[in-house]
C-alpha positions in Angstrom: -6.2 11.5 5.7 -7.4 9.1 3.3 -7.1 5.4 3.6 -5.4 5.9 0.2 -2.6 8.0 1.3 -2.2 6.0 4.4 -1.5 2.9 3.0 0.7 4.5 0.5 2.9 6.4 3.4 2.4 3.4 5.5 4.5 1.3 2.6 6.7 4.1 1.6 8.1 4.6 5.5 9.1 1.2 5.8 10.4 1.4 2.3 8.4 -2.0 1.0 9.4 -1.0 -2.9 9.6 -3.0 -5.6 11.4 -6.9 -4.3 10.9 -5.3 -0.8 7.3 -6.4 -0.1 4.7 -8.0 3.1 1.4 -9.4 3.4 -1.7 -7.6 3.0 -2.5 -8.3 6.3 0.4 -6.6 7.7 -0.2 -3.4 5.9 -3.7 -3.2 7.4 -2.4 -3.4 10.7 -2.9 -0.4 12.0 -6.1 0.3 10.6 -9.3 0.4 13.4 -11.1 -3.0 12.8 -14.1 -1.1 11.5 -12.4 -0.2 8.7 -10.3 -3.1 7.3 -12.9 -4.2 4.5 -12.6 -0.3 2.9 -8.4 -0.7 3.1 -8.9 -4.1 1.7 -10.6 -2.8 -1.2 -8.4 0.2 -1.4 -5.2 -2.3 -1.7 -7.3 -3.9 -4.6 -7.9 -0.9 -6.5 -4.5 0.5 -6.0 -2.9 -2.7 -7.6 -5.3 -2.3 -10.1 -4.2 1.5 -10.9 -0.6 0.0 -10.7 0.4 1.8 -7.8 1.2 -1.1 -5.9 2.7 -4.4 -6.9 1.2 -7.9 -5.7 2.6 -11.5 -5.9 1.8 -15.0 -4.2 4.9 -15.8 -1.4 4.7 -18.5 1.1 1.2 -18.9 -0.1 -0.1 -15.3 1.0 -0.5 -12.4 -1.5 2.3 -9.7 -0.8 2.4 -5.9 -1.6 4.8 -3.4 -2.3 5.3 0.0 -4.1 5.9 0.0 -7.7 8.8 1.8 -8.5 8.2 2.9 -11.2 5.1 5.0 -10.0 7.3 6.3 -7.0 7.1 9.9 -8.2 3.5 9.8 -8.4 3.6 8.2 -5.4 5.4 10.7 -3.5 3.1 13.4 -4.4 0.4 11.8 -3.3 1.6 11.7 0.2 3.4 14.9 0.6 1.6 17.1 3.2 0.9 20.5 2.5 -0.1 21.9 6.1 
């Protein structure tokens, strides 16, 4: 799976849409240490492609889906096994 799709599944389980957001640092979580500069950059360049919406709150930056990409969004991280 692609660090793409799993921090876009990752956000869409626990339903951080839209005002529903967390801290960077608790999306990439459950990512192996070794990785955490890639998702880092991955969060960057999804907020830049609009997938994900980003704001300053209790002086951290916080993500969460936008919803208005949610369809797009979904078919990224549907599974077809």
């Amino acid at each position: 799976m692609s660090i793409k799709k799993a921090i876009l599944k990752k956000l869409f389980r626990h339903r951080y849409i839209g005002g529903r957001h967390t801290e960077i640092r608790n999306a990439m979580k459950s990512f192996p240490p070794i990785l955490l500069k890639e998702v880092k950059e991955e969060i960057k360049n999804l907020i830049k492609e609009g997938y994900l919406l980003s704001k300053t709150s209790t002086g951290e930056i916080h993500i969460s889906l936008n919803p208005r990409k949610l369809n797009e969004i979904r078919s990224e991280i549907i599974d077809f096994d």
